[in-house]
C-alpha positions as semicolon CSV with decimal commas, in nm:
position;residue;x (nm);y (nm);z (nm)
1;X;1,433;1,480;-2,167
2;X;1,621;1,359;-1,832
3;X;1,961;1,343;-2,018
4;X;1,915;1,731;-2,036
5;X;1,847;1,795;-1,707
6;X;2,162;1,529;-1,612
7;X;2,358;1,776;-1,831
8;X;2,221;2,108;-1,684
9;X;2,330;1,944;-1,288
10;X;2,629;1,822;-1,433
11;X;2,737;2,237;-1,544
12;X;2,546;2,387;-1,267
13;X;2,767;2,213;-1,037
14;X;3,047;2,226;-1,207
15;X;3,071;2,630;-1,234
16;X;2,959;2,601;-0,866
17;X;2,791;2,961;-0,956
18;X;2,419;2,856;-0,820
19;X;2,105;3,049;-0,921
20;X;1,813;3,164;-0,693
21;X;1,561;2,894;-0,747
22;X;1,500;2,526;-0,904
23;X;1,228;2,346;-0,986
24;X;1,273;1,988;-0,984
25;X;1,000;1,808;-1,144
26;X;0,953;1,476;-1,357
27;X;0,842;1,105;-1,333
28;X;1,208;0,965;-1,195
29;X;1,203;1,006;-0,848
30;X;1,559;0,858;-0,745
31;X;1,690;1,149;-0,991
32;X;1,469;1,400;-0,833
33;X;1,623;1,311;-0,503
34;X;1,969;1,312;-0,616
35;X;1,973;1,646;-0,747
36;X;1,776;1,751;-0,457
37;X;2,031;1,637;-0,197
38;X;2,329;1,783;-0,439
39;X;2,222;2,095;-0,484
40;X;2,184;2,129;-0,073
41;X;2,516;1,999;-0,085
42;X;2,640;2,277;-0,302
43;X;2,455;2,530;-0,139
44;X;2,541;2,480;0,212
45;X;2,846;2,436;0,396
46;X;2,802;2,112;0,606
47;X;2,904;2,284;0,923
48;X;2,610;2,535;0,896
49;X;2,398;2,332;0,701
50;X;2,134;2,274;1,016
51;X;2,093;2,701;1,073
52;X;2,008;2,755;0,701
53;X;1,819;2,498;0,608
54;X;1,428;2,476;0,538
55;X;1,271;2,163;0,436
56;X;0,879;2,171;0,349
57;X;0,523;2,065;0,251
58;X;0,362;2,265;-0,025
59;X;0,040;2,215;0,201
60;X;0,169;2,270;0,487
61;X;0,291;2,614;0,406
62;X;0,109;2,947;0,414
63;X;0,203;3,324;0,302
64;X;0,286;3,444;0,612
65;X;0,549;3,114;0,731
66;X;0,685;3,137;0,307
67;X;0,790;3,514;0,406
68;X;0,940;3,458;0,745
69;X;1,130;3,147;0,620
70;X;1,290;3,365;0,360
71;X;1,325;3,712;0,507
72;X;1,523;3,522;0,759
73;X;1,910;3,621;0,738
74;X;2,144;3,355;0,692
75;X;2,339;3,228;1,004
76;X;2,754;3,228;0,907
77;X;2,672;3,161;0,578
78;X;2,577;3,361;0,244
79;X;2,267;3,213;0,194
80;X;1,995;2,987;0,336
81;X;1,803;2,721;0,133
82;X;1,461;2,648;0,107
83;X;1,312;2,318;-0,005
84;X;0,922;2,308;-0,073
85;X;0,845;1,924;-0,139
86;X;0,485;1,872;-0,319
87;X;0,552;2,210;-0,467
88;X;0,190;2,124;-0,707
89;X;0,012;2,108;-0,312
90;X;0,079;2,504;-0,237
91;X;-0,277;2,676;-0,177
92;X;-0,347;2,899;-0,479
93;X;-0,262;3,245;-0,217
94;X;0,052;3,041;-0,088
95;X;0,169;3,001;-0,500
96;X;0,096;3,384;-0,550
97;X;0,334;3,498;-0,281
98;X;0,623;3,205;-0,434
99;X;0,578;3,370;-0,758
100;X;0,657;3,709;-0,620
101;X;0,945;3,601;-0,458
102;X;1,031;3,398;-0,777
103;X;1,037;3,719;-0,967
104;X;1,239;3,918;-0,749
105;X;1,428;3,673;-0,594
106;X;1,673;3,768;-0,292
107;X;2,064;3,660;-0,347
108;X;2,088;3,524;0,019
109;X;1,841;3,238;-0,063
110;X;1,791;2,928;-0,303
111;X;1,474;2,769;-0,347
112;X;1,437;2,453;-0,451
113;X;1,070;2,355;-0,577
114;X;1,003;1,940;-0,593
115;X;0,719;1,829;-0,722
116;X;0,588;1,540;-0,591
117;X;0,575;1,192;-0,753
118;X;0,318;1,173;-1,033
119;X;0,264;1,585;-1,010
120;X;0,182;1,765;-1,337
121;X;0,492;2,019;-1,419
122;X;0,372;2,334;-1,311
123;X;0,467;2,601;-1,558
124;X;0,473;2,865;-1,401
125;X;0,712;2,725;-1,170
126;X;0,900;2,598;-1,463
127;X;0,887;2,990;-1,649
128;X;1,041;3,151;-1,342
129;X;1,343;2,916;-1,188
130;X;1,619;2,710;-1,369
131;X;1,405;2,388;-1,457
132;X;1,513;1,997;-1,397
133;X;1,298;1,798;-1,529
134;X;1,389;1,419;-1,470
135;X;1,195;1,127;-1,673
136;X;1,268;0,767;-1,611
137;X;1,614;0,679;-1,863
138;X;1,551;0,478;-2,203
139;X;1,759;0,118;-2,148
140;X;2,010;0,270;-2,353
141;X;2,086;0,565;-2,142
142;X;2,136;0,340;-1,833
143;X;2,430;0,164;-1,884
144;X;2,630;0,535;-1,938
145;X;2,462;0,628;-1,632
146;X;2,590;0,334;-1,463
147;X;2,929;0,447;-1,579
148;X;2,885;0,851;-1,475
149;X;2,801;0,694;-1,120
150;X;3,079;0,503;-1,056
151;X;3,299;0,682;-1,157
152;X;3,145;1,035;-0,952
153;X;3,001;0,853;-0,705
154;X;3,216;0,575;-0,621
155;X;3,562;0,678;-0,738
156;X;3,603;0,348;-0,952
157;X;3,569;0,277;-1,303
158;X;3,297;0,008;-1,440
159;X;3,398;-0,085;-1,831
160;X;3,127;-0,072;-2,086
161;X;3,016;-0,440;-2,066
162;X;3,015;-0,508;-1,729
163;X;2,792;-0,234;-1,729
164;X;2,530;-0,338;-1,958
165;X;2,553;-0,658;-1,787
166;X;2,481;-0,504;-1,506
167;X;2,191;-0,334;-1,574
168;X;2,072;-0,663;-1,802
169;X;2,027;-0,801;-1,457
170;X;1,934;-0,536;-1,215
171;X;1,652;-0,387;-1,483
172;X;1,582;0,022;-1,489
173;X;1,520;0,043;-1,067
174;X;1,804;0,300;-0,990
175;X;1,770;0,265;-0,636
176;X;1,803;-0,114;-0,675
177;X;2,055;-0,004;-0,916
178;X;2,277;0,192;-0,683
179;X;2,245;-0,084;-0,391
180;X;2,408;-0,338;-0,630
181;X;2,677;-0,100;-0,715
182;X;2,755;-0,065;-0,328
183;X;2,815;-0,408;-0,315
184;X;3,040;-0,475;-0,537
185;X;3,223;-0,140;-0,460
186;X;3,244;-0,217;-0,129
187;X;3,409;-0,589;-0,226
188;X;3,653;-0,444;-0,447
189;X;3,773;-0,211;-0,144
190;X;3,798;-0,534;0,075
191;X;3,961;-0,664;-0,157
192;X;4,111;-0,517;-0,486
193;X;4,267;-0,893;-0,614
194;X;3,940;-1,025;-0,687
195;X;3,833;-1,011;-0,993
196;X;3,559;-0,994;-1,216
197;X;3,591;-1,092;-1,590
198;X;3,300;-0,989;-1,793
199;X;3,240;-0,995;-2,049
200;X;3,384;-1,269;-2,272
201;X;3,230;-1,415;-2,577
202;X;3,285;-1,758;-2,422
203;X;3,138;-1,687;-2,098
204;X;2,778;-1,569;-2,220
205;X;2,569;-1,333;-2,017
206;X;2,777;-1,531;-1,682
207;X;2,959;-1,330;-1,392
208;X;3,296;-1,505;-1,413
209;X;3,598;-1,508;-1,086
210;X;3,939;-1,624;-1,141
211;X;4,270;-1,708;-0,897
212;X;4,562;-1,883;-0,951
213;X;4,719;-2,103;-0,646
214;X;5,127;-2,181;-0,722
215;X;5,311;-2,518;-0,610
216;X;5,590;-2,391;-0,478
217;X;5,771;-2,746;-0,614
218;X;5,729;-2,653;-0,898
219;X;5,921;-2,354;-0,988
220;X;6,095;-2,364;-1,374
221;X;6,220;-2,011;-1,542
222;X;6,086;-1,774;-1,291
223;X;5,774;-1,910;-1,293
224;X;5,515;-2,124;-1,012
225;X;5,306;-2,429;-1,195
226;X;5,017;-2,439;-1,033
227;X;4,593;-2,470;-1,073
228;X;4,428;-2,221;-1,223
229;X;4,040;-2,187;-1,079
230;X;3,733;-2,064;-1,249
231;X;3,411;-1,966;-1,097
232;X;3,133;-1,856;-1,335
233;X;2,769;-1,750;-1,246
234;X;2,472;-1,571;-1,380
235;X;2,436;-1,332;-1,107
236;X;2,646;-1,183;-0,808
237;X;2,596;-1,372;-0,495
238;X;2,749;-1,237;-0,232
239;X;2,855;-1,531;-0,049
240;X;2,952;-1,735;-0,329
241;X;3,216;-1,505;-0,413
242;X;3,325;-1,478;-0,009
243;X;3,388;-1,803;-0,023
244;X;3,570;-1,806;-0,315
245;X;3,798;-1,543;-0,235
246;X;3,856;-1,663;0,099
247;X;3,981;-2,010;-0,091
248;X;4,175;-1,884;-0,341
249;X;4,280;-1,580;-0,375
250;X;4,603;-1,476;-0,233
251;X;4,720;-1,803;-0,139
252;X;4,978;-1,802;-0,405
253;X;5,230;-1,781;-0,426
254;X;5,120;-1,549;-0,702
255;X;5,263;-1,573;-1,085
256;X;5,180;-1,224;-1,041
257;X;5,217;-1,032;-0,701
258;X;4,870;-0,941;-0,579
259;X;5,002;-0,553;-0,561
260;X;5,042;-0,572;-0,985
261;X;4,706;-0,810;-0,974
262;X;4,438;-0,489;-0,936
263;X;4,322;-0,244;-1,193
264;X;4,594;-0,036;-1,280
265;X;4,896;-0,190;-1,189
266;X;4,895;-0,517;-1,444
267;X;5,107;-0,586;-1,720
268;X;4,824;-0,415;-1,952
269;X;4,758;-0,182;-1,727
C-alpha cells in the first residue's frame, strides 16, 4: 500500500538514521520522485552533494563501472550515494554484482534502486534493501495528503474542506496537484489579507473572496459603515482574484486592521 511506504519516509526521515540501500518501486511516479529527491536530500550535505553523487541507467551500467562507483571514497562527507534509475534494466551479470553488494553493503554508501515507470517489483531487490513501494492514492487518501504537503512542504495550513475541494477539482494528478498548491501559496505570501472562504453550505462546491471597503463618513461606536463585497467562483482563476484584490482589499479603512485580518491573528484565531 503507498500509505505504508508514506509512513516508512515519514520515520526514516524523521530518525535521520539512513540505511544502506532503497528500493523505490510502484505505479505513482510523482511519489517515486519525491522520495527519491528526499532521501538525496538526507543523505548528502548540499555543499558536497556534486562529489558524492551518482545518478544512473540500469542499462547503462556494467560490473566493472557498479564497483568503481562504489569502492570510490567519499569526498568531505561520510558517505556517497548512488542512484540506479530503471533498476528492472540491469543486465542479469550487472544484478549479480548489486546483489553482492546488497548483501554486504559498505556504511560509506546508500543506494537507492528506482524502478522505472510500469516496471514489475523486483524481489530480490525488494528482499535485500528497505522497500518503498508507492501505488497511485485511493480519492480518499488525497485530500490528507493534500494536508501533509502543505503543511511540510509549504509551511501553511489547508483546512479539511478546502482540501477536498481542492482535489474535487484538480482530480488524482499530483503533479498537477502540487502546481495548484504553488499558486495559491504563493498568493497568500503576496498577500496574506485575501481570503478564501470554503467551504460553506450556502456557497456549494464555489471558491468564494471577501473584502470590506469603510466610508470613513460614516463612523458610529467605533465602527466604519461601509460595502461589504463578495466574489464567488467554481474554480481559482488567477486573474480574477488579482483583480479583485487589487480593488478591494486593503482599501479600508478596515473594521478589522489587515495585520488581525490573516490566519492566526483574528478574533477566532
Amino acid at each position: 500500500m503507498s500509505g505504508d511506504a508514506v509512513k516508512a519516509l515519514v520515520q526514516i526521515l524523521k530518525r535521520k538514521s539512513l540505511d544502506g540501500a532503497y528500493y523505490i518501486c510502484g505505479d505513482d511516479e510523482f511519489q517515486k520522485e519525491d522520495a527519491t529527491k528526499k532521501l538525496i536530500a538526507a543523505g548528502l550535505d548540499p555543499t558536497v552533494r556534486d562529489f558524492n553523487l551518482d545518478i544512473l541507467r540500469g542499462l547503462d551500467v556494467d560490473p566493472k563501472s557498479f564497483d568503481g562507483i562504489i569502492s570510490s571514497l567519499p569526498m568531505m562527507s561520510d558517505r556517497r550515494v548512488v542512484v540506479i534509475r530503471d533498476a528492472g534494466g540491469l543486465k542479469k551479470e550487472t544484478k549479480k554484482v548489486v546483489l553482492s553488494f546488497l548483501g554486504k553493503p559498505s556504511p560509506s554508501v546508500m543506494l537507492l534502486l528506482v524502478e522505472s515507470a510500469g516496471g514489475k517489483k523486483d524481489n530480490d531487490f525488494a528482499n535485500t534493501t528497505v522497500l518503498l513501494e508507492f501505488m497511485p492514492l485511493s480519492p480518499e487518501e488525497i485530500p490528507g495528503w493534500i494536508s501533509r504537503w502543505v503543511s511540510h512542504e509549504l509551511s501553511l495550513e489547508i483546512s479539511a474542506g478546502a482540501a477536498e475541494l481542492l482535489h474535487s477539482a484538480v482530480g488524482s494528478d499530483l503533479h498537477q496537484m502540487v502546481m495548484e498548491l504553488d499558486k495559491l501559496a504563493s498568493f497568500y505570501q503576496s498577500s496574506p489579507e485575501g481570503m478564501f472562504g470554503t467551504p460553506i453550505a450556502g456557497l456549494g462546491d464555489k471558491i468564494a473572496l471577501t473584502a470590506w471597503t469603510g466610508d470613513p463618513s460614516r463612523y458610529y461606536r467605533n465602527h466604519y459603515y461601509g460595502i461589504g463585497h463578495l466574489a464567488t467562483c467554481t474554480r481559482f482563476n488567477e486573474k480574477a482574484f488579482t483583480a479583485f484584490r487589487d480593488a478591494y482589499r486593503g482599501h479600508g479603512p478596515e473594521g478589522i486592521p489587515l495585520s488581525a485580518d490573516q490566519p492566526g491573528h483574528g478574533p477566532n484565531g
